[in-house]
N, CA, C and O atoms as a printed pandas DataFrame, in Angstrom:
     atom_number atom_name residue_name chain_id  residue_number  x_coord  y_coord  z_coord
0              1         N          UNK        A               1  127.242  108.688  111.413
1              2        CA          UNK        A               1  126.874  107.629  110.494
2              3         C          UNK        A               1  125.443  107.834  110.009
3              4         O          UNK        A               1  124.531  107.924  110.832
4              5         N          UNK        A               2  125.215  107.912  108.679
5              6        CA          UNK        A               2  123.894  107.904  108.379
6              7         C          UNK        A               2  123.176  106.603  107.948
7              8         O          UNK        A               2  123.427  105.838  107.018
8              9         N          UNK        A               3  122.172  106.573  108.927
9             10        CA          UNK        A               3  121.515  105.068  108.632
10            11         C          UNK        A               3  119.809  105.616  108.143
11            12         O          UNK        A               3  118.807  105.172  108.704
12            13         N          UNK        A               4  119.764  106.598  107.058
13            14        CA          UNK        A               4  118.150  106.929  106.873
14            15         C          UNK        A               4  117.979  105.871  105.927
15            16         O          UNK        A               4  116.820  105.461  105.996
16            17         N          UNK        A               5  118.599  105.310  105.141
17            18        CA          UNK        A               5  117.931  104.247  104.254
18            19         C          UNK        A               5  117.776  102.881  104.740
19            20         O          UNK        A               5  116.926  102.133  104.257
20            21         N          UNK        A               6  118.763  102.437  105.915
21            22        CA          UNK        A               6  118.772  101.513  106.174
22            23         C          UNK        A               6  117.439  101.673  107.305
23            24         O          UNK        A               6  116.897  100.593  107.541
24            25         N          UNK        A               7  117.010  102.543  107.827
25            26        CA          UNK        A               7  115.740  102.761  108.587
26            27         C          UNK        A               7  114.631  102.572  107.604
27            28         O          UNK        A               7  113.643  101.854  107.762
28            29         N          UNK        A               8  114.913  103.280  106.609
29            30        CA          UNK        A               8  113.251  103.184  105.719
30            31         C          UNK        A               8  113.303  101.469  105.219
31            32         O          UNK        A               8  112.224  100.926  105.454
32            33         N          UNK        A               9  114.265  100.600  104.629
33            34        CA          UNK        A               9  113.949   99.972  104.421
34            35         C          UNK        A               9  113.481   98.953  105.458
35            36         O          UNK        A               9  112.600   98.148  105.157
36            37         N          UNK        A              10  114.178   98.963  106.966
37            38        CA          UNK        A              10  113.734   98.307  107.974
38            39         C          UNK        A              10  112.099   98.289  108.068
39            40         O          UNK        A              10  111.269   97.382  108.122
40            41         N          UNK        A              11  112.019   99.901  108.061
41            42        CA          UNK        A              11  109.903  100.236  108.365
42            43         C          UNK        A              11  109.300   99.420  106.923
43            44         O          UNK        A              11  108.198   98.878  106.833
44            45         N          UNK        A              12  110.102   99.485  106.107
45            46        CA          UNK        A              12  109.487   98.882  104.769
46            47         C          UNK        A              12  109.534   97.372  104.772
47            48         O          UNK        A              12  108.551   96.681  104.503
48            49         N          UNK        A              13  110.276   97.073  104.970
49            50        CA          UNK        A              13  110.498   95.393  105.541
50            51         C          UNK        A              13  109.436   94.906  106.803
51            52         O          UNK        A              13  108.619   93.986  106.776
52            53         N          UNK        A              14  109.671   95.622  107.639
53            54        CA          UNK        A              14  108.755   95.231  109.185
54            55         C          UNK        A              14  107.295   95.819  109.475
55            56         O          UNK        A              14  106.606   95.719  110.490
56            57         N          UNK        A              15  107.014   96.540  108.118
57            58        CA          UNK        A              15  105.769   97.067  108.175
58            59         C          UNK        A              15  105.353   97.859  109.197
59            60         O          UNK        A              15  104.288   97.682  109.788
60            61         N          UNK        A              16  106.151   98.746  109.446
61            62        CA          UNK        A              16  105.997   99.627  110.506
62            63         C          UNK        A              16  106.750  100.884  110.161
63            64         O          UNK        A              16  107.821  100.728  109.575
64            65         N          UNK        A              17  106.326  102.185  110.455
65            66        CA          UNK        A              17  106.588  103.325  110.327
66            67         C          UNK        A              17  108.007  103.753  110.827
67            68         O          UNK        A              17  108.530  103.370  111.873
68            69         N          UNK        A              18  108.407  104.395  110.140
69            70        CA          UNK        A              18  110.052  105.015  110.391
70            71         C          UNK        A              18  110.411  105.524  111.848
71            72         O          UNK        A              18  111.523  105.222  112.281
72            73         N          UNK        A              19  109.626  106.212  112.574
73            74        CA          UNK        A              19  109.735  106.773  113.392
74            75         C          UNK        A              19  109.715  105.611  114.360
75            76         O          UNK        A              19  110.449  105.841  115.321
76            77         N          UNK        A              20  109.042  104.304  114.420
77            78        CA          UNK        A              20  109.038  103.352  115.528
78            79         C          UNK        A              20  110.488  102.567  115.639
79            80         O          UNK        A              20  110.912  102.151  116.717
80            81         N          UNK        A              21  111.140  102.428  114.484
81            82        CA          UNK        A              21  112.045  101.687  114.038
82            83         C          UNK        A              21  113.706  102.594  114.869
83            84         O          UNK        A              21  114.215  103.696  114.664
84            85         N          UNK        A              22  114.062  101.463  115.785
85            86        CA          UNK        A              22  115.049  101.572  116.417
86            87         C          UNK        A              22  116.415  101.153  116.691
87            88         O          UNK        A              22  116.466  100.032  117.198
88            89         N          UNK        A              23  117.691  101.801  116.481
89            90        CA          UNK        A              23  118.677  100.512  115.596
90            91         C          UNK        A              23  119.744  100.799  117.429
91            92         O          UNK        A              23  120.279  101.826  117.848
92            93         N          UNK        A              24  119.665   99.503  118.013
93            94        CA          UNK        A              24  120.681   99.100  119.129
94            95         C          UNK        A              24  122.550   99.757  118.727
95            96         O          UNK        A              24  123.256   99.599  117.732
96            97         N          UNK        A              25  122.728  100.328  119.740
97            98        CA          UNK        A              25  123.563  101.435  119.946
98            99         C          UNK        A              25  125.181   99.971  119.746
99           100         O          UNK        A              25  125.996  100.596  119.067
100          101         N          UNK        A              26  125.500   99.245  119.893
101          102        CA          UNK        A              26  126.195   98.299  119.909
102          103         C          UNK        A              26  126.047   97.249  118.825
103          104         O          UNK        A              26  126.671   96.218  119.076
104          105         N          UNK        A              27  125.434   97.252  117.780
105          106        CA          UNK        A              27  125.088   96.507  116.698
106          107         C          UNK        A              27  125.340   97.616  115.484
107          108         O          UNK        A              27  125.358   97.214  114.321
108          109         N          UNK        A              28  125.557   99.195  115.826
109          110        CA          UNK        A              28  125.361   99.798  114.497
110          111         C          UNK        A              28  126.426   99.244  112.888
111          112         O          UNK        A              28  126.137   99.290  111.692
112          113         N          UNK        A              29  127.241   98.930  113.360
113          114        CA          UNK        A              29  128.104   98.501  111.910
114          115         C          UNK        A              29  127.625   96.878  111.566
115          116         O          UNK        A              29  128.272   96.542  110.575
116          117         N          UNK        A              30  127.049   96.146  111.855
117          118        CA          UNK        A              30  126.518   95.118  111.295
118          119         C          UNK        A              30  125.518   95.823  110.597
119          120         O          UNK        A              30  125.562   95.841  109.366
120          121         N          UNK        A              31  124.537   96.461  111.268
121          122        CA          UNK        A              31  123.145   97.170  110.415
122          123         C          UNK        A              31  123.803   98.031  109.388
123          124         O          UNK        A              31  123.182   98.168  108.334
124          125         N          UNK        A              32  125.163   98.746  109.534
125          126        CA          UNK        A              32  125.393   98.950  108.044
126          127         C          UNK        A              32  125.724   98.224  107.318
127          128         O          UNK        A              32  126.167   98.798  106.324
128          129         N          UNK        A              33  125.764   97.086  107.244
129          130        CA          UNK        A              33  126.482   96.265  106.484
130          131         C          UNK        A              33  125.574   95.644  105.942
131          132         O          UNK        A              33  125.848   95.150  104.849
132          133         N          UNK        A              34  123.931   95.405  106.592
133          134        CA          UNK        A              34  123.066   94.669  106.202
134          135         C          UNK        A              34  122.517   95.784  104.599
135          136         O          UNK        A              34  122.528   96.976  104.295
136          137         N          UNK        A              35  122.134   94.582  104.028
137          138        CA          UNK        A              35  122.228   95.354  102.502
138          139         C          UNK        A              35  120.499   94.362  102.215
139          140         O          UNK        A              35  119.658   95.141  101.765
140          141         N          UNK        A              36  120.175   93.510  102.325
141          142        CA          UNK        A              36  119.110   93.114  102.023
142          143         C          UNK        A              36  117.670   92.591  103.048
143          144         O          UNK        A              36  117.876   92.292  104.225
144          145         N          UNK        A              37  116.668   92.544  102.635
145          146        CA          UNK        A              37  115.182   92.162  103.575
146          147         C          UNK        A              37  115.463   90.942  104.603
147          148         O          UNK        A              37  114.910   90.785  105.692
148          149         N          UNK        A              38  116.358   90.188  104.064
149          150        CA          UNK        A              38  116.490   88.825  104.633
150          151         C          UNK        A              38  117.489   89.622  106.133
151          152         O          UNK        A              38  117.252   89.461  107.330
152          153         N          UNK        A              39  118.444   90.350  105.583
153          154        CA          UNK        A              39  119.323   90.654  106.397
154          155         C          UNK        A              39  118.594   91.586  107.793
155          156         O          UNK        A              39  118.901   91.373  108.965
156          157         N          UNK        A              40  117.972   92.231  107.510
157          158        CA          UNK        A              40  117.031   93.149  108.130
158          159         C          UNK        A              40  116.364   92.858  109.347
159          160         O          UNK        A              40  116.339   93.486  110.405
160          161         N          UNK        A              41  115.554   91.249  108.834
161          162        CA          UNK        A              41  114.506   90.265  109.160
162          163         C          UNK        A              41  115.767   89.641  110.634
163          164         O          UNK        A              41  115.432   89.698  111.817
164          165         N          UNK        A              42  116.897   89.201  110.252
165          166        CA          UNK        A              42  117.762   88.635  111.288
166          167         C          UNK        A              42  117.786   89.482  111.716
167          168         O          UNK        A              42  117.208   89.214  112.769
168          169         N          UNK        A              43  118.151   90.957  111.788
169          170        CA          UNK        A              43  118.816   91.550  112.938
170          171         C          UNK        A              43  117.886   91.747  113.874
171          172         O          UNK        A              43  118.186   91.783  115.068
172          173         N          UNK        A              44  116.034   91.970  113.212
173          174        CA          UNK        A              44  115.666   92.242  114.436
174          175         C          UNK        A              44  115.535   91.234  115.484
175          176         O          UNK        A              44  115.707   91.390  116.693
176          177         N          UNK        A              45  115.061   89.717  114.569
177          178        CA          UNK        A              45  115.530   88.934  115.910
178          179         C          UNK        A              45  116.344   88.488  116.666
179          180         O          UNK        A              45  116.157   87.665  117.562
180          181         N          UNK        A              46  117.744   89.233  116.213
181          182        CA          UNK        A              46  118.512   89.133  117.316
182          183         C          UNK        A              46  118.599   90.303  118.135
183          184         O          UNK        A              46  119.538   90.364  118.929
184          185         N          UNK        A              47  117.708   91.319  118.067
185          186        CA          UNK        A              47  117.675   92.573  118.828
186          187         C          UNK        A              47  118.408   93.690  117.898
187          188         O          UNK        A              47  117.328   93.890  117.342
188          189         N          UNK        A              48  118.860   94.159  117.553
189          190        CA          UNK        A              48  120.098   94.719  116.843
190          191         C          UNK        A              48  118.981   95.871  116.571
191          192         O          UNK        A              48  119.122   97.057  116.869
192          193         N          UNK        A              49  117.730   95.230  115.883
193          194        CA          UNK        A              49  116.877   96.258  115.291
194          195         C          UNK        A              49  115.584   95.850  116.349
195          196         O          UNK        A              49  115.183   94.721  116.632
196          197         N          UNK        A              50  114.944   97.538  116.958
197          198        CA          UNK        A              50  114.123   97.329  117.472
198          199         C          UNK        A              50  112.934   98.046  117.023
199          200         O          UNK        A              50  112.911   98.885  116.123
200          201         N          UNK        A              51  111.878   97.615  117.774
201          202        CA          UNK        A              51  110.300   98.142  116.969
202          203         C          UNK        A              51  109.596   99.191  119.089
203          204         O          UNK        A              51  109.536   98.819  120.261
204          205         N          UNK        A              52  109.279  100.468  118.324
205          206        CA          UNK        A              52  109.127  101.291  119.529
206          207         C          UNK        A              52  107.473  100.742  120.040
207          208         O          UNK        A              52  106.865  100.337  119.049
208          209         N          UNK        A              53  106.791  100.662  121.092
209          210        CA          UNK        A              53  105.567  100.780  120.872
210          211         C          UNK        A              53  104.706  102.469  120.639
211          212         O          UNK        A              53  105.076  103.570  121.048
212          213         N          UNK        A              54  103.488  102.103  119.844
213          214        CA          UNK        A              54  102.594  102.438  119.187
214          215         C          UNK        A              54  102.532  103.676  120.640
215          216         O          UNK        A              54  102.261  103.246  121.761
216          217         N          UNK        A              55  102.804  105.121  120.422
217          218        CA          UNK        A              55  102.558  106.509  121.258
218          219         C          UNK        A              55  101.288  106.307  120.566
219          220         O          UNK        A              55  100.998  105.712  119.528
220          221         N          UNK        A              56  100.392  107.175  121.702
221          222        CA          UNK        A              56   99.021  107.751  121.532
222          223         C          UNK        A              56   98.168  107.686  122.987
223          224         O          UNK        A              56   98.623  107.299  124.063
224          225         N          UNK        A              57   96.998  108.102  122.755
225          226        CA          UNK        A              57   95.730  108.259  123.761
226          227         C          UNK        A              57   95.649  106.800  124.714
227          228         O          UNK        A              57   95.488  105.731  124.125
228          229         N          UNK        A              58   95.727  106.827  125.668
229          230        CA          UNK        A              58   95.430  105.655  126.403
230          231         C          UNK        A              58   93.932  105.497  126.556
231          232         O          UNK        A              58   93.364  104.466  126.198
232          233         N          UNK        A              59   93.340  106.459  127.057
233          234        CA          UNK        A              59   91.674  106.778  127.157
234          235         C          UNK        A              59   91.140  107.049  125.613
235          236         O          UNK        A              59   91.596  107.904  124.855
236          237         N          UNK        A              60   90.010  106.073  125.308
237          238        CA          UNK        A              60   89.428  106.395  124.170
238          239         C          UNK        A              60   87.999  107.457  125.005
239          240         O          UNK        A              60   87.173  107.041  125.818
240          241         N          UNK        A              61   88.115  108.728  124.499
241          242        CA          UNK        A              61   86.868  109.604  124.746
242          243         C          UNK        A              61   85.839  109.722  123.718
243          244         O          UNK        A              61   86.006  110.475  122.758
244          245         N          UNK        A              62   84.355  108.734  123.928
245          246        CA          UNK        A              62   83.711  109.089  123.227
246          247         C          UNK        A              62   83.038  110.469  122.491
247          248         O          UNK        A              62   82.455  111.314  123.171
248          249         N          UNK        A              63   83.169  110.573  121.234
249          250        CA          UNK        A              63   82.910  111.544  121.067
250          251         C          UNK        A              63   81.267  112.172  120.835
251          252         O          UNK        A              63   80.429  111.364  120.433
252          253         N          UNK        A              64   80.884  113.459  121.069
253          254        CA          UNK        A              64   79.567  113.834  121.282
254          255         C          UNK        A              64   78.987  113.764  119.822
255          256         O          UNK        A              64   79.806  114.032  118.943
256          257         N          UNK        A              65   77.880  113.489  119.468
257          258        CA          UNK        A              65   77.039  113.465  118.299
258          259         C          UNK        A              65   76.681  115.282  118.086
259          260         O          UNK        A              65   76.159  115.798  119.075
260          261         N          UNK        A              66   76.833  115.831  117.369
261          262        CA          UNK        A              66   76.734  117.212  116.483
262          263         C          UNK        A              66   75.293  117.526  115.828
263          264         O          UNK        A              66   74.660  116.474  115.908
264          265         N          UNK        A              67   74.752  118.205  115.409
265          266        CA          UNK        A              67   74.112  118.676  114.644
266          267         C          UNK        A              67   73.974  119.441  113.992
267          268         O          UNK        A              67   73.355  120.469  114.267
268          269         N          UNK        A              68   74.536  119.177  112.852
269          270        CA          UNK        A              68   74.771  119.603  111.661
270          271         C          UNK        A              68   73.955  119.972  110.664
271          272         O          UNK        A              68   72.748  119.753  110.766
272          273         N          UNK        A              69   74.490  120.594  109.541
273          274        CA          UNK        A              69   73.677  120.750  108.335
274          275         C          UNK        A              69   72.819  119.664  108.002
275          276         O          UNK        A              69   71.626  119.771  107.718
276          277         N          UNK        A              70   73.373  118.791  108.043
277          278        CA          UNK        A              70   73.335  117.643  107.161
278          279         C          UNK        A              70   72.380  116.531  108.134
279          280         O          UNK        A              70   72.000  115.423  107.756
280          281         N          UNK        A              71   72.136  117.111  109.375
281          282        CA          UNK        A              71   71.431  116.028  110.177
282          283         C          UNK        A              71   69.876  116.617  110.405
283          284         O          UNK        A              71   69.064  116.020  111.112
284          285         N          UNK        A              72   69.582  117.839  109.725
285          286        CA          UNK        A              72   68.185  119.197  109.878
286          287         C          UNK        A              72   67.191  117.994  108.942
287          288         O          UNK        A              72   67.551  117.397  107.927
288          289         N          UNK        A              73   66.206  117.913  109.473
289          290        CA          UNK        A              73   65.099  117.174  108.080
290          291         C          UNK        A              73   63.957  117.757  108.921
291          292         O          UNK        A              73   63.410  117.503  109.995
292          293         N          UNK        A              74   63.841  118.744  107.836
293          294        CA          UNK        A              74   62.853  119.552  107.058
294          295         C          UNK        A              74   61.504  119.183  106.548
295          296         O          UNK        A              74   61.739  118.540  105.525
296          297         N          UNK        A              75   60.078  119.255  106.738
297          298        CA          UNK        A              75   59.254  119.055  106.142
298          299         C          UNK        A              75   59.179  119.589  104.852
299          300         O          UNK        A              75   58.952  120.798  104.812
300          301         N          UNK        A              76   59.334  118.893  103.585
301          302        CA          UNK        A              76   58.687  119.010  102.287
302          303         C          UNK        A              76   57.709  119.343  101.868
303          304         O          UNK        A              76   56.805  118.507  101.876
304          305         N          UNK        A              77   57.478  120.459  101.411
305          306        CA          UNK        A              77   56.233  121.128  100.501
306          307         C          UNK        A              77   55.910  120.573   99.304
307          308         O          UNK        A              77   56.144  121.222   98.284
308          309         N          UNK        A              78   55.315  119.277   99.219
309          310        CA          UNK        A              78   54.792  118.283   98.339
310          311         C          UNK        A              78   53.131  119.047   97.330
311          312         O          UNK        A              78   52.386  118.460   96.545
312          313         N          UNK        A              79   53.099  120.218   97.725
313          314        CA          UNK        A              79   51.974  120.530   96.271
314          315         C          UNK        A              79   52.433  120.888   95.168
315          316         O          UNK        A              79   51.580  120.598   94.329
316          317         N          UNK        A              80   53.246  121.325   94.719
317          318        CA          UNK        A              80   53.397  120.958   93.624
318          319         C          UNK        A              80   54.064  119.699   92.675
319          320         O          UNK        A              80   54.166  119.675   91.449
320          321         N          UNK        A              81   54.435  118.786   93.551
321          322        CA          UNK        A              81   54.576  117.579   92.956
322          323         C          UNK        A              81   53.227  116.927   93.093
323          324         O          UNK        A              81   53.034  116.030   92.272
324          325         N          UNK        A              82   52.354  117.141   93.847
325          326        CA          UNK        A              82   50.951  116.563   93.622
326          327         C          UNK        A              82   49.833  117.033   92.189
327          328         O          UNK        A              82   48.951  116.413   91.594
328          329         N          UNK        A              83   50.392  118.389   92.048
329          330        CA          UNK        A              83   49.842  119.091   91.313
330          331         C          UNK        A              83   49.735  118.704   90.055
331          332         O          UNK        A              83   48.695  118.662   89.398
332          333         N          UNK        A              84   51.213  118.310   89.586
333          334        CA          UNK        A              84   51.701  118.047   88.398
334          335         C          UNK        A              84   51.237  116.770   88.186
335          336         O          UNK        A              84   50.844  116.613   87.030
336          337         N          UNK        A              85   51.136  115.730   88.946
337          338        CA          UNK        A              85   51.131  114.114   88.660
338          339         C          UNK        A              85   49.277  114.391   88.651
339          340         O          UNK        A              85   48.587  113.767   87.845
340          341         N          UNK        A              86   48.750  115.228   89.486
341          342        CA          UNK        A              86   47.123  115.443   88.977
342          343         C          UNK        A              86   46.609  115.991   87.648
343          344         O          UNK        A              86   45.494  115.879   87.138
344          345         N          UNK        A              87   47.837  116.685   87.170
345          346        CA          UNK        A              87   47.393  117.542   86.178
346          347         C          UNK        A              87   47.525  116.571   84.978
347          348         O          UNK        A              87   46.682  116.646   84.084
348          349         N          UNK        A              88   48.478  115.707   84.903
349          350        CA          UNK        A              88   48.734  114.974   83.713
350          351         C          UNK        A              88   48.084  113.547   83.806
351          352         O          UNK        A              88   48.036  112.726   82.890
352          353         N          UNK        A              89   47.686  113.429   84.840
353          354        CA          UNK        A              89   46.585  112.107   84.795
354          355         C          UNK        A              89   45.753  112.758   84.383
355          356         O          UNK        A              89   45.663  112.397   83.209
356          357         N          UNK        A              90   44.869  113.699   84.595
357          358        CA          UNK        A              90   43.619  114.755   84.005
358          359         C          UNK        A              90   43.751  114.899   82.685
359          360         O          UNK        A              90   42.752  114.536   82.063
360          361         N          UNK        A              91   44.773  115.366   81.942
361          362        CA          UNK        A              91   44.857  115.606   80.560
362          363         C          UNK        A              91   44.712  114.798   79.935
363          364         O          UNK        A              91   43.831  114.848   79.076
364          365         N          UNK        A              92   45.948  113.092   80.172
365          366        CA          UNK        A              92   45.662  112.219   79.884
366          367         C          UNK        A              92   44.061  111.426   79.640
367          368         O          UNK        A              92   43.529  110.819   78.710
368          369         N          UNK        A              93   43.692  111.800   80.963
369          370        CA          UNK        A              93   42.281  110.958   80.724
370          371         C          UNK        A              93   41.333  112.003   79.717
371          372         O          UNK        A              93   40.418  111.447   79.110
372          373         N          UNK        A              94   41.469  113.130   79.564
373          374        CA          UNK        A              94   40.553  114.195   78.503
374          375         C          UNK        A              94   41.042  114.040   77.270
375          376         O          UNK        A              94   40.280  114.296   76.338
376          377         N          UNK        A              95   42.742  113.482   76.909
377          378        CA          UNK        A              95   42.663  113.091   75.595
378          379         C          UNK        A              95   42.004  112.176   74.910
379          380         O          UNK        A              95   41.418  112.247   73.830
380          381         N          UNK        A              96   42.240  110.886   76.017
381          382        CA          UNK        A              96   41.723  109.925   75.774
382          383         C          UNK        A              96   40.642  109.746   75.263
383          384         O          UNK        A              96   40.466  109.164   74.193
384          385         N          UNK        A              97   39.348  110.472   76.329
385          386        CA          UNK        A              97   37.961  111.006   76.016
386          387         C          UNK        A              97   37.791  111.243   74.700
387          388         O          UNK        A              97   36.914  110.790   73.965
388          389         N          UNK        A              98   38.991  112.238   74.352
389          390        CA          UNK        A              98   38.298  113.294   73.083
390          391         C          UNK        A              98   38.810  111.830   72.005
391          392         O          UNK        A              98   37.991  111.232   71.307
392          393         N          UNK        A              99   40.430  111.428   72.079
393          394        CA          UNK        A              99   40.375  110.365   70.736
394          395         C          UNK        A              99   39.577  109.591   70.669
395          396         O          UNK        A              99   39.564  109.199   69.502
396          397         N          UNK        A             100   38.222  108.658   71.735
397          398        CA          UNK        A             100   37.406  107.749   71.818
398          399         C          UNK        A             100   35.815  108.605   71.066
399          400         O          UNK        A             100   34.936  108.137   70.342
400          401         N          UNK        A             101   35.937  109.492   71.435
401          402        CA          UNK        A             101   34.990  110.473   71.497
402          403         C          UNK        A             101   33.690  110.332   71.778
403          404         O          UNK        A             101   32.806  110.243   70.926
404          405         N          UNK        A             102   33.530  110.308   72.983
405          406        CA          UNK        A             102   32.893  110.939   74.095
406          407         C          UNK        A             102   32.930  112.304   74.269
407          408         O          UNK        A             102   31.971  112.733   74.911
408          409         N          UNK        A             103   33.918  113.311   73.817
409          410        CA          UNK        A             103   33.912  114.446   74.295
410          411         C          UNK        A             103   34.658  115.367   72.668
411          412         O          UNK        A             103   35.635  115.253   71.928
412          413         N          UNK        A             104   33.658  116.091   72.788
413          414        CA          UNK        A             104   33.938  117.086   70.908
414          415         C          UNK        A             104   35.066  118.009   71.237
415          416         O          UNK        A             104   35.422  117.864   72.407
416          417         N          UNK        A             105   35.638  118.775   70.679
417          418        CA          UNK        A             105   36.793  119.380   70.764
418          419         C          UNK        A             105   36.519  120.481   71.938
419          420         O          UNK        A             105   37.047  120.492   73.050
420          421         N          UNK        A             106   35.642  121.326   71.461
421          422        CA          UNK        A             106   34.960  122.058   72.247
422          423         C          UNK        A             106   35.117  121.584   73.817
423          424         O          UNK        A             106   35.980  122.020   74.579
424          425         N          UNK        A             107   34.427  120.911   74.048
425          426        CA          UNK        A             107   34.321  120.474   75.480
426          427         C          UNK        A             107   35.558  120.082   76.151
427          428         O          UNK        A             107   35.796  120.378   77.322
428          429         N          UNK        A             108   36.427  119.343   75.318
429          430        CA          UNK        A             108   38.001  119.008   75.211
430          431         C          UNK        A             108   38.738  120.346   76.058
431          432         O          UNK        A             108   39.163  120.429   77.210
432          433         N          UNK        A             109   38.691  121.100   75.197
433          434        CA          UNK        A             109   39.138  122.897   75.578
434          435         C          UNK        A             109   38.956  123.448   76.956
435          436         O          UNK        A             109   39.742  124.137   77.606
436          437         N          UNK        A             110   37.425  122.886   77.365
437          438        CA          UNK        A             110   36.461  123.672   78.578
438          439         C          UNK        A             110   37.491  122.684   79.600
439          440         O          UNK        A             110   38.049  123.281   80.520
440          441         N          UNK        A             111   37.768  121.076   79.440
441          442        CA          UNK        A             111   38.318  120.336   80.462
442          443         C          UNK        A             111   39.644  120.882   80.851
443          444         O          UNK        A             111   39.944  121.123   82.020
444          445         N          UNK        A             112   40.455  121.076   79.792
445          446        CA          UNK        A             112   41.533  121.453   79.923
446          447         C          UNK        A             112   41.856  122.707   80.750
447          448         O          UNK        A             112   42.860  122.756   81.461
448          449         N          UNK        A             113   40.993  123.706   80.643
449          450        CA          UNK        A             113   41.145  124.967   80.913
450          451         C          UNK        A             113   40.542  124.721   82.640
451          452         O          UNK        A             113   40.732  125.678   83.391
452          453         N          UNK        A             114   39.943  123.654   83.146
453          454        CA          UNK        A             114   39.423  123.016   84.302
454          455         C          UNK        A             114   40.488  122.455   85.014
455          456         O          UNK        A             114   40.667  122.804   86.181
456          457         N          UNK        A             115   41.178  121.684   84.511
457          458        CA          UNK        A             115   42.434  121.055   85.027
458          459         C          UNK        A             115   43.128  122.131   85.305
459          460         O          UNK        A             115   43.564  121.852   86.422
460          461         N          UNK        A             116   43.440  122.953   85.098
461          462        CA          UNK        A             116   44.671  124.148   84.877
462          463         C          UNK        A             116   44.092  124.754   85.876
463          464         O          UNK        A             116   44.766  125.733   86.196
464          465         N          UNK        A             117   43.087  124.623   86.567
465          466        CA          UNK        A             117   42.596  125.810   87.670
466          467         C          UNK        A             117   42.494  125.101   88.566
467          468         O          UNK        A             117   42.257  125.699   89.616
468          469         N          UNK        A             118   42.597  123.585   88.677
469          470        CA          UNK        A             118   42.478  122.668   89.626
470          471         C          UNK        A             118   40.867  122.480   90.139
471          472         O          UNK        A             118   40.606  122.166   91.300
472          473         N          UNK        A             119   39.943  122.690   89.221
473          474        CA          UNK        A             119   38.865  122.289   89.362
474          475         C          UNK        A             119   38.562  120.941   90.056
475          476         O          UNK        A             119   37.822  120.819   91.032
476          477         N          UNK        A             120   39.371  119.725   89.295
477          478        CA          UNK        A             120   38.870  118.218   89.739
478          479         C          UNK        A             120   39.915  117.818   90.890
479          480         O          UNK        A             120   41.085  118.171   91.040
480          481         N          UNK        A             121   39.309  117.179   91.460
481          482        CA          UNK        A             121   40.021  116.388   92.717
482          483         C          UNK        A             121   40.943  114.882   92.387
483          484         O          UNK        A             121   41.914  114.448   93.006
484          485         N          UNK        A             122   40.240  114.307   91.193
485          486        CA          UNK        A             122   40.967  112.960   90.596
486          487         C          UNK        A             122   39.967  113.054   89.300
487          488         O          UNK        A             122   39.231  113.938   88.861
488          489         N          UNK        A             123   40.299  111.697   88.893
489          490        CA          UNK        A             123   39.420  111.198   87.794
490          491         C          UNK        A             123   37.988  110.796   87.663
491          492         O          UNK        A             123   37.280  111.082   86.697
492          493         N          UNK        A             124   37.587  110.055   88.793
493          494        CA          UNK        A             124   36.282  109.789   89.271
494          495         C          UNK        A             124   35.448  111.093   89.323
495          496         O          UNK        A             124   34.392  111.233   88.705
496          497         N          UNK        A             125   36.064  112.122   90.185
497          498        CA          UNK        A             125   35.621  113.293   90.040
498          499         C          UNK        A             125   35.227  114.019   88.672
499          500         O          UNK        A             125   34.081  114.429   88.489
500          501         N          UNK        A             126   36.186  114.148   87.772
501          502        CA          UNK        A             126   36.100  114.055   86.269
502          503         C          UNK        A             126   35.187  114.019   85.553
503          504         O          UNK        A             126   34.494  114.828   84.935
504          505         N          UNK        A             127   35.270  112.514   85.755
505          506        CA          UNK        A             127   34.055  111.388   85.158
506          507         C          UNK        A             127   32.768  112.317   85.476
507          508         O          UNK        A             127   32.293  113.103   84.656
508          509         N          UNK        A             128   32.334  112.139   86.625
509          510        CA          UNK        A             128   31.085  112.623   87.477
510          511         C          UNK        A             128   30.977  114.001   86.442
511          512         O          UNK        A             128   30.096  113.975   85.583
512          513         N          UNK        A             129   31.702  114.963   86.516
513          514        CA          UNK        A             129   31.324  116.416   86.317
514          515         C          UNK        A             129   31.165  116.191   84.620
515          516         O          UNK        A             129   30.731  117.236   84.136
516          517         N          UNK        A             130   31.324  115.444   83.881
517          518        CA          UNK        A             130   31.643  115.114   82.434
518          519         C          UNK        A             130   29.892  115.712   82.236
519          520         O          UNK        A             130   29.587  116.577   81.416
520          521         N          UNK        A             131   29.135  115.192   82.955
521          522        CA          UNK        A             131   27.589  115.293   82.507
522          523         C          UNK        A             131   27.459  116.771   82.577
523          524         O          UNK        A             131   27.205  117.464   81.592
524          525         N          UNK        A             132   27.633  117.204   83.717
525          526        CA          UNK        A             132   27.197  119.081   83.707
526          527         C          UNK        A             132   27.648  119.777   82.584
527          528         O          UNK        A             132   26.985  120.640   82.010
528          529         N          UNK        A             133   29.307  119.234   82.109
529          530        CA          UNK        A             133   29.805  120.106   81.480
530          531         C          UNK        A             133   29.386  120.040   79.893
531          532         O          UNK        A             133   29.821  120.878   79.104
């Protein structure tokens, strides 16, 4: 007798997986006969249809923490992101200079070519060396 549909719809009805779903050896021709959810729903409480318990691990074994790719943190080589955010505050403040003018083109040129070698330390610094240059 093949009862695979009447099993899937049982696991589909009882929310439980095919393999748990168990049909009583003395009830099989009623369970073929059952044709709908309602019908399904009775047999198991009258036993007819049974539910297996849940196989698996009795002992839960914690598992060990790994170290992985993904767990390595690395120190970051942050000069050249310092570099860049120094270099364009520097320019910035030498344009500025030159559109206010404080500083002639000429001298404009000498700053720029200062920034680019990392001459200044910040702006204050800048400022300060503005007189020598």
């Amino acid at each position: 007798m093949q009862l695979a549909n009447k099993k899937a719809l049982a696991a589909k009805t009882l929310k439980v997986g095919k393999g748990r779903i168990f049909f009583a050896e003395a009830s099989l021709p009623e369970i073929k006969e059952a044709i709908t959810r309602q019908d399904i729903i009775d047999l198991h409480k009258s036993g007819a249809i049974q539910i297996k318990e849940i196989k698996g691990r009795r002992k839960v074994i914690k598992r060990k923490h790994r170290r992985g790719a993904g767990k390595v943190k690395k120190k970051l080589n942050t000069s050249k992101r310092e570099y860049v955010i120094m270099t364009r505050k520097l320019r910035k403040s030498a344009k500025q200079m030159l559109s206010s003018g404080k500083i002639d083109k000429d001298k404009y040129r000498k700053i720029r070519k200062m920034v680019k070698s990392k001459r200044f330390k910040s702006k204050r610094h800048l400022n300060e060396s503005l007189e020598e240059i």
